[in-house]
C-alpha positions as a printed NumPy array, in Angstrom:
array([[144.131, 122.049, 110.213],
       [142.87 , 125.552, 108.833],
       [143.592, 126.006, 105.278],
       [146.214, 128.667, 103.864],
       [144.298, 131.73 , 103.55 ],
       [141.062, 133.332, 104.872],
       [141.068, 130.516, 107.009],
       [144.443, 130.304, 107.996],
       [145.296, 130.52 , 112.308],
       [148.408, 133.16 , 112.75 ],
       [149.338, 133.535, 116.36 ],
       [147.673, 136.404, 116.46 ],
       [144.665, 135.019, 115.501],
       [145.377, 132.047, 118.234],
       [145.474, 134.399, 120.157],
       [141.834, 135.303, 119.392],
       [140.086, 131.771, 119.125],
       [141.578, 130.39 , 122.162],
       [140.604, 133.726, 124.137],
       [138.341, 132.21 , 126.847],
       [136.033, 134.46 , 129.122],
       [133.599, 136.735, 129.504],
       [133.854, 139.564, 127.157],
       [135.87 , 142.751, 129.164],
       [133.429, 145.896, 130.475],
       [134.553, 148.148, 128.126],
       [132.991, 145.693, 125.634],
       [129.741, 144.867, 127.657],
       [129.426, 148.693, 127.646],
       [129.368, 148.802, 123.477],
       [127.239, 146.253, 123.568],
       [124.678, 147.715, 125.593],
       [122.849, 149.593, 123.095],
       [123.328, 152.075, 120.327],
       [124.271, 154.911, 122.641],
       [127.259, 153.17 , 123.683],
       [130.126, 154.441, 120.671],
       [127.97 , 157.646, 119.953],
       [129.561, 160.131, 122.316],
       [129.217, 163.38 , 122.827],
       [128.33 , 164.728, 119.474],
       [128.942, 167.916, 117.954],
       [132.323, 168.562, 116.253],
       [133.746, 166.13 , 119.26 ],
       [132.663, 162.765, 118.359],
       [133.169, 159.536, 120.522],
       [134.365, 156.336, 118.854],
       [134.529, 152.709, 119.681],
       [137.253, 150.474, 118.483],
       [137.245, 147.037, 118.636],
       [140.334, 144.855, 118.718],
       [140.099, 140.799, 119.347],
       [142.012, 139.697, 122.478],
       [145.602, 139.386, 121.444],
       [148.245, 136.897, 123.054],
       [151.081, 139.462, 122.925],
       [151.607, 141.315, 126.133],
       [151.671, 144.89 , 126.148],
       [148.8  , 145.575, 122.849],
       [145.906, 146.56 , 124.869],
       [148.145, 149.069, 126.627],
       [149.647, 149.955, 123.32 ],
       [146.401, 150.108, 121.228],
       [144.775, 152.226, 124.488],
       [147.747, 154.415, 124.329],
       [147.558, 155.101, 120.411],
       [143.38 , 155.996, 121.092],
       [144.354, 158.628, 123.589],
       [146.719, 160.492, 121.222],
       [144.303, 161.22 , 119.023],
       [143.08 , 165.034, 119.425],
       [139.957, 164.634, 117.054],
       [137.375, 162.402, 118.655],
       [137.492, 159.956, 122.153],
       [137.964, 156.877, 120.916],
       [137.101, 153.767, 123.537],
       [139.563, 150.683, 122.902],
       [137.053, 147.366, 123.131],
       [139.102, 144.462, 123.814],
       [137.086, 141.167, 123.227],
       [137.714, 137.958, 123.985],
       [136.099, 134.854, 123.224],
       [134.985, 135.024, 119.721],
       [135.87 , 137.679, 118.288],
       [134.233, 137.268, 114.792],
       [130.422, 136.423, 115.977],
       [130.599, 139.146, 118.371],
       [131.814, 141.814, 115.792],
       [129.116, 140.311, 113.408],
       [126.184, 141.184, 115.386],
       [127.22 , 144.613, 116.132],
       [127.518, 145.56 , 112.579],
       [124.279, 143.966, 112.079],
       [122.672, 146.405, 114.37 ],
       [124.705, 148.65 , 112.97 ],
       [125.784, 150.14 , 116.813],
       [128.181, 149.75 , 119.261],
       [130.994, 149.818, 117.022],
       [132.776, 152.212, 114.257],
       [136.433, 150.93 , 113.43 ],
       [137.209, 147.638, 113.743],
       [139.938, 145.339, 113.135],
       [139.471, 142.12 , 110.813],
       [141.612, 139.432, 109.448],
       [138.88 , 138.166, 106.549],
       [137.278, 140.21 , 104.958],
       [134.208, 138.865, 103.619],
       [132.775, 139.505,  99.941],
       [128.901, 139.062, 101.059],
       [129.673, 142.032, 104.067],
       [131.261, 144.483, 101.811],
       [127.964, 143.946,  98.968],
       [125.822, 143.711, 101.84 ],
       [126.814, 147.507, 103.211],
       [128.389, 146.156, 105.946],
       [131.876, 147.787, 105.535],
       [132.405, 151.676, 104.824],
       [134.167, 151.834, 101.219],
       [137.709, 153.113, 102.513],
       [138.965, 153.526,  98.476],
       [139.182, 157.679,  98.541],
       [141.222, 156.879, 101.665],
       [143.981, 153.659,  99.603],
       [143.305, 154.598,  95.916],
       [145.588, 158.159,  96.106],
       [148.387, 156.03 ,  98.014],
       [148.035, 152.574,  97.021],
       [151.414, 152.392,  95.808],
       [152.845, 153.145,  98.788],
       [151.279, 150.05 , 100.664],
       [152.407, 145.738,  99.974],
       [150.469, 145.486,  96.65 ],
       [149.973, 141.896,  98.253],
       [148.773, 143.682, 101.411],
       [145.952, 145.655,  99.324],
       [144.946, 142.323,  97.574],
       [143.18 , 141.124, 100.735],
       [141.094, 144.261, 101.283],
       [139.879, 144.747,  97.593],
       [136.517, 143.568,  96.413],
       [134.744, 144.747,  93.27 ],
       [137.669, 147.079,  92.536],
       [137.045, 149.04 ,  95.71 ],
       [139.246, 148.939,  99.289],
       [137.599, 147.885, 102.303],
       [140.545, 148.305, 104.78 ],
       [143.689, 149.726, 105.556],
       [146.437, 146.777, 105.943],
       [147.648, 147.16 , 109.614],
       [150.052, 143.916, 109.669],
       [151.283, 141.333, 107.034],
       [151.766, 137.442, 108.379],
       [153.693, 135.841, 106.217],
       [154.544, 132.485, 106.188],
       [157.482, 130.208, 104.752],
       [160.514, 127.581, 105.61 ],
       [162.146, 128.248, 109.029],
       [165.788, 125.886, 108.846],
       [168.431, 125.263, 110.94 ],
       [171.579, 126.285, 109.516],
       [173.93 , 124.165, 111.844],
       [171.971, 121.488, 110.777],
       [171.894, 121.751, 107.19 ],
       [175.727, 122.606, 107.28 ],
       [176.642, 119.516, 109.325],
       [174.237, 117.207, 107.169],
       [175.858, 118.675, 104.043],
       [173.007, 120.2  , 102.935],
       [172.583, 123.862, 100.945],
       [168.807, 125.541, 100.791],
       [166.657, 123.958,  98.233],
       [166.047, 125.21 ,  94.804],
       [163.43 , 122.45 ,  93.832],
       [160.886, 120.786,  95.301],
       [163.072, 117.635,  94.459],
       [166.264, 119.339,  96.654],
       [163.33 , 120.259,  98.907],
       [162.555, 116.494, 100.057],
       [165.987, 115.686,  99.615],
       [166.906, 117.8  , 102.4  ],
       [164.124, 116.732, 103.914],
       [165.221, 112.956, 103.964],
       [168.692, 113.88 , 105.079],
       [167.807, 114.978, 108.226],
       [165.494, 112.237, 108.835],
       [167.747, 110.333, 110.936],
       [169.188, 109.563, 113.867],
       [165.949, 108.974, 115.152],
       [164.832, 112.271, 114.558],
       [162.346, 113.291, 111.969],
       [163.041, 116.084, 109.14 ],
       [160.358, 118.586, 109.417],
       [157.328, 119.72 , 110.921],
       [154.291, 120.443, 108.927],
       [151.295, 119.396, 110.394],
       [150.251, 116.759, 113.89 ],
       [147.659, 115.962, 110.856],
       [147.477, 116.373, 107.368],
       [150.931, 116.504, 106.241],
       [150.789, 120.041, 104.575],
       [147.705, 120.001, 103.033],
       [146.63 , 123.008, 104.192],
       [149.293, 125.128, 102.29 ],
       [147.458, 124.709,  98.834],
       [147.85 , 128.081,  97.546],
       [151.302, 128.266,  98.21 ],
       [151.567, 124.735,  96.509],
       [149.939, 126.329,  93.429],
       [151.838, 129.208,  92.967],
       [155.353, 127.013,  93.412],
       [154.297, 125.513,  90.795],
       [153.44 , 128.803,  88.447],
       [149.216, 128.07 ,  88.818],
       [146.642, 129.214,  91.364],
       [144.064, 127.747,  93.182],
       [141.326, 130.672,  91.814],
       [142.13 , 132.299,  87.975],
       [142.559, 135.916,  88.24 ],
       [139.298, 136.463,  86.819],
       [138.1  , 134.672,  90.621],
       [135.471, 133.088,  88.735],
       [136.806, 129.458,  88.367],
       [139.388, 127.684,  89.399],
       [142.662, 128.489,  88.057],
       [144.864, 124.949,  88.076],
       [142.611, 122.814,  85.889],
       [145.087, 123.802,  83.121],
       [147.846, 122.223,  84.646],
       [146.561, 119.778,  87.181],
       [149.473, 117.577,  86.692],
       [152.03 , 119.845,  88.138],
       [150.164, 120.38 ,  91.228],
       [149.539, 116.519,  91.439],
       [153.319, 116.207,  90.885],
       [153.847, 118.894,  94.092],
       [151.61 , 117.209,  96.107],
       [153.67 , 113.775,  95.832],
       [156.349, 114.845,  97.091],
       [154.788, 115.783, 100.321],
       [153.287, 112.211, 100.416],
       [156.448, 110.901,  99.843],
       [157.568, 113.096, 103.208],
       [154.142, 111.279, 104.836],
       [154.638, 107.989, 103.493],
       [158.349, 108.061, 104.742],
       [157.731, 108.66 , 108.145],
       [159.745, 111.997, 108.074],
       [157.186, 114.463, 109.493],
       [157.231, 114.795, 113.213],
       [153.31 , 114.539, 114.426],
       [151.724, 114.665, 117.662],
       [152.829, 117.843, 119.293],
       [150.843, 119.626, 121.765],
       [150.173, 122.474, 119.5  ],
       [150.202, 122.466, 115.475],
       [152.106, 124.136, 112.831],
       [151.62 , 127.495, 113.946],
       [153.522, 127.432, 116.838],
       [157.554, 127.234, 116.   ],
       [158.783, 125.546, 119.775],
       [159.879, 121.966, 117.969],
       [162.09 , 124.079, 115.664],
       [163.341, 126.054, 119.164],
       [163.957, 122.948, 120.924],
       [166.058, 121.278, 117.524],
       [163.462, 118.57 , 117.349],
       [163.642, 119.023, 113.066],
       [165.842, 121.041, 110.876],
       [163.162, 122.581, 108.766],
       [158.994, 123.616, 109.935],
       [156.603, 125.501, 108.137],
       [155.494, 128.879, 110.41 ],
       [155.128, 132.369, 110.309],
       [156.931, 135.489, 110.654],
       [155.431, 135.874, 113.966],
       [157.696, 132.837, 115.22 ],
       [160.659, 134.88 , 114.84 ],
       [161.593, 136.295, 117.933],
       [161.464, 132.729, 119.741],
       [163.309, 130.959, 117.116],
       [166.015, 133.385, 117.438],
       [165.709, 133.394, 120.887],
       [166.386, 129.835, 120.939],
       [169.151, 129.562, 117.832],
       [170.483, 132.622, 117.41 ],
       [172.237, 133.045, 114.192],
       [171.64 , 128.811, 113.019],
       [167.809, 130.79 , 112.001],
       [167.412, 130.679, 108.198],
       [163.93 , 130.497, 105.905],
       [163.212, 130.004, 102.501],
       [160.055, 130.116, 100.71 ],
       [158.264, 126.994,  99.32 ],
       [160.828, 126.243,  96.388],
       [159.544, 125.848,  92.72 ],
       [158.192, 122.543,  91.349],
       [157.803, 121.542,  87.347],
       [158.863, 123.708,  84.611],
       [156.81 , 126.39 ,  85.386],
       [157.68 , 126.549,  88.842],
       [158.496, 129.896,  90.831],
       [160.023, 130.619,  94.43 ],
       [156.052, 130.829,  97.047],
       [155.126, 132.124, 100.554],
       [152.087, 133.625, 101.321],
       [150.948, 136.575, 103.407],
       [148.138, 137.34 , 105.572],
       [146.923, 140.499, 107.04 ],
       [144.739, 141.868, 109.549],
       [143.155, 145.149, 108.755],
       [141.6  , 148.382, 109.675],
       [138.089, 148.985, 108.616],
       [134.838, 150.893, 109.391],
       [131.17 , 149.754, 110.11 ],
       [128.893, 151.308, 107.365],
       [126.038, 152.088, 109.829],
       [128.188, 154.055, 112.177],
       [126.847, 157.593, 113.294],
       [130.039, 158.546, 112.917],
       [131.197, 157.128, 110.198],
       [133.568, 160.459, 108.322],
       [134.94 , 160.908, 111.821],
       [135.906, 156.585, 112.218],
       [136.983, 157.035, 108.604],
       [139.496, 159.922, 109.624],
       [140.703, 157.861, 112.734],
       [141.057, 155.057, 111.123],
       [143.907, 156.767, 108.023],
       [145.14 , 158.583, 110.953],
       [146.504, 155.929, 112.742],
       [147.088, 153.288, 109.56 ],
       [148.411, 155.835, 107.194],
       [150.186, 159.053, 109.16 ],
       [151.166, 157.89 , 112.411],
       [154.032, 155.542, 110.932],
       [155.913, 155.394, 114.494],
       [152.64 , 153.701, 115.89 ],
       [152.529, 151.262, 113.102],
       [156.198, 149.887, 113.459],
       [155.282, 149.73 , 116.852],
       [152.074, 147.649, 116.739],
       [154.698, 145.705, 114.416],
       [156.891, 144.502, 115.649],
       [157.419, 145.612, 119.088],
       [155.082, 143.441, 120.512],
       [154.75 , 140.254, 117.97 ],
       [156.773, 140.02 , 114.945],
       [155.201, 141.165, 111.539],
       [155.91 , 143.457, 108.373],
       [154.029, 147.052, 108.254],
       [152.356, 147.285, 105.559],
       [153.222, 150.566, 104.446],
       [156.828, 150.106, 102.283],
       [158.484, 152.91 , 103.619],
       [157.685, 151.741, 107.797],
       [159.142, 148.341, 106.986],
       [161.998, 149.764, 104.885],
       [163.027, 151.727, 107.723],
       [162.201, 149.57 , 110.72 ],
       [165.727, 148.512, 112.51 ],
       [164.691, 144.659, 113.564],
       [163.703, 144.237, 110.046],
       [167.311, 144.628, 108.308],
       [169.425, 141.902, 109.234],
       [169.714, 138.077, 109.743],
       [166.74 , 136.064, 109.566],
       [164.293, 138.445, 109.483],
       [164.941, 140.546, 106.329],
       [165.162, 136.993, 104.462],
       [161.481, 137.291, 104.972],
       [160.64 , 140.466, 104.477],
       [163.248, 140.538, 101.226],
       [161.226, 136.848, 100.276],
       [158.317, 138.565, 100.272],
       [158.444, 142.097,  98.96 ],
       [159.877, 139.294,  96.147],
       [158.1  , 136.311,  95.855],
       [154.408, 136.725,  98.328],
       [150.95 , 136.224,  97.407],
       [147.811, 136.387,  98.982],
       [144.493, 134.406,  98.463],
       [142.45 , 137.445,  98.522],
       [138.646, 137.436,  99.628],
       [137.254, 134.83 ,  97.094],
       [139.12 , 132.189,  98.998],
       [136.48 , 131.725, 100.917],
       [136.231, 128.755, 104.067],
       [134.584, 126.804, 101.817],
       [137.56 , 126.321,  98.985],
       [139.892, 126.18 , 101.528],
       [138.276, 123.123, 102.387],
       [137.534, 121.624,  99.234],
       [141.825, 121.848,  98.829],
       [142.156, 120.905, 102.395],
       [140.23 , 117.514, 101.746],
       [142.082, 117.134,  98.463],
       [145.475, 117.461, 100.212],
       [144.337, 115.169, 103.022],
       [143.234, 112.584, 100.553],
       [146.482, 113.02 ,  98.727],
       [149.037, 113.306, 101.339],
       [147.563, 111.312, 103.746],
       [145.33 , 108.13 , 102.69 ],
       [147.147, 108.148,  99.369],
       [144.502, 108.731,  97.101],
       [145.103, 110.048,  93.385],
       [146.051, 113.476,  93.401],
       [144.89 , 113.909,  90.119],
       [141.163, 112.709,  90.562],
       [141.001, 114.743,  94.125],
       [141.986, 118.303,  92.103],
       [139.264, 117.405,  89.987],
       [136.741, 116.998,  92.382],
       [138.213, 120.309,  94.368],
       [138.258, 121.899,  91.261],
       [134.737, 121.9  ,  90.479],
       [134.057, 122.443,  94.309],
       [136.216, 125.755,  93.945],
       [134.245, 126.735,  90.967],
       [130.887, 125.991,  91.89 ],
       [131.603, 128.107,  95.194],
       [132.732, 130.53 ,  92.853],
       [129.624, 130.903,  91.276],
       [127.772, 132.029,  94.267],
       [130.133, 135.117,  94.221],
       [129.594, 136.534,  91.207]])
């Protein structure tokens, strides 16, 4: 299972590893050569923007219909399937065939290596009008290198019904948490859903910060649980306890990310994402609750973490100033388009505060517990969580959760994992 973070799978990024296919003509065409996004020139300019293949219906048409608005240059939607990542890779190593882009990791090596147009003069006058958790995924070496075009965040989804006819009320610690959790373990039915696999080890950094620590020190430069390794360890048990137990539910056709046993009232509780929403209400109506990942030790806080996808613009563009003033166009002004792209075809929170403060399906029932849980209690992993420590935590967890193994010898070997990958960074 994909660790929490840069590596983490929303739907909408499902959406864009299981896209199967040859890539569409419009992005054959971009390919071609570095004529393809130039245009016609002059004051004019023609731009290519590159979206991955989302699940959602109606995004091409809306992404399409947001390009042809714009009076200032001819921008040319590229919708690409397959995968998505190696594709856009190559063009901005050519450095043609595309100018804005979309991108849900941005990586620390691409921004030094002049990959990514600095977009600061564009965030730094506004910043505070964005999710400050938003901005900490696009910011490397104190500059921005994208506008935040959705948040993903991620937490408890619960059944109310159940909880009320089981007794229960939402849990304040991680004890209450597996209390709950045990409850509604019978009857033949299991508790929760949290992985077909590894039993939750892939929610690390929300594990950290539940329990007041972080997988990376705010410096980024080493790890940042060392300190305290024995509240994590104690964090982790409890989620063996859930393994050991037999109250997970495991072997479902798809994994965590996808919300149907929760719809269907297979469990009472499953870790997913905002995204989710729409079916699980669909299904349960008003029984839809969520709470984030609930403290653990003394220095334990309320966690969920948020994910974004983002708006950036290839360095070695030709038309790089015009892509630039697209791009805060459309992420920045047009704030009807961005509640749109929100939330009319998936489920997410704009990024800006005053779209998501305003936006209608955002202010009631289930789904302003999450936006109100996050503007309070989300985090983000930021770009130094790179594949590779999500890894090292995901093998830890595994180890932990799974086989059993001591949680506090498997920290300490992902501990100096995280840091020497750290290293490489600085």
């Amino acid at each position: 299972m994909p660790g929490i973070g840069s590596t983490q799978i929303s739907r909408r990024q499902m959406a864009g590893i299981l896209g199967l296919g040859a890539v569409t003509p419009l992005v054959l065409a971009a390919c071609s050569g570095p004529g393809a996004s130039t245009g016609g020139g002059g004051s004019h300019p023609t731009l290519s923007q590159w979206y991955h293949q989302y699940g959602e219906a109606g995004t091409e048409q809306a992404a399409k219909k947001y390009a042809a608005s714009y009076k200032d240059a001819t921008v040319n939607v590229n919708w690409v399937a397959g995968d998505y990542a190696s594709k856009l890779n190559t063009r901005l190593l050519a450095g043609s065939g595309v100018d804005v882009f979309e991108n849900n990791a941005i990586n620390i090596a691409d921004a030094r290596a002049g990959k990514y147009a600095d977009m600061t003069s564009i965030i730094e006058p506004i910043k505070d009008q964005f999710s400050e958790t938003a901005l900490y995924n696009v910011q490397i070496d104190g500059k921005y290198w994208g506008i935040p075009m959705i948040i993903d965040p991620q937490a408890f989804y619960y059944n109310k019904a159940m909880f009320s006819d089981a007794g229960l009320e939402v849990p304040t610690t991680m004890e209450a948490f597996y209390e709950c959790v045990a409850k509604l373990s019978s009857g033949g039915k299991k508790g929760i859903f949290l992985s077909n696999t590894d039993g939750g080890a892939g929610f690390s950094s929300t594990m950290a910060w539940a329990t007041g620590t972080d997988i990376i020190a705010s410096d980024n430069k080493t790890n940042g649980f060392s300190g305290d390794v024995d509240a994590l360890a104690e964090t982790y048990s409890w989620f063996r306890k859930i393994q050991q137990n037999g109250f997970g539910l495991q072997g479902q056709p798809s994994d965590w990310w996808d919300i149907t046993p929760f719809a269907n009232r297979k469990i009472g509780i499953q870790w997913g994402g905002m995204w989710s929403m729409p079916q699980a209400v669909k299904a349960l109506g008003d029984d839809v609750g969520m709470f984030p990942m609930p403290p653990s030790g003394s220095n334990g806080t309320y966690a969920l973490i948020g994910s974004n996808w983002n708006q950036q613009v290839a360095q070695k563009s030709p038309n790089r100033k015009a892509a630039l003033e697209f791009a805060k166009w459309l992420w920045v002004d047009q704030k009807q388009d961005q509640e749109d792209w929100a939330l009319s075809y998936g489920f997410h929170i704009p990024p800006l505060k005053a779209v998501a403060a305003s936006a209608s399906k955002l202010q009631s029932g289930a789904a302003k517990e999450f936006v109100d849980a996050f503007t309070k209690y989300g985090k983000a992993t930021g770009p130094y969580y790179t594949n590779e420590i999500g890894q090292a935590m995901e093998d830890a967890g595994t180890n932990i959760i799974v086989k059993g193994a001591d949680a506090k010898t498997q920290l300490a070997a992902a501990a100096k994992k995280i840091d020497a990958s750290l290293a490489t960074l600085q």
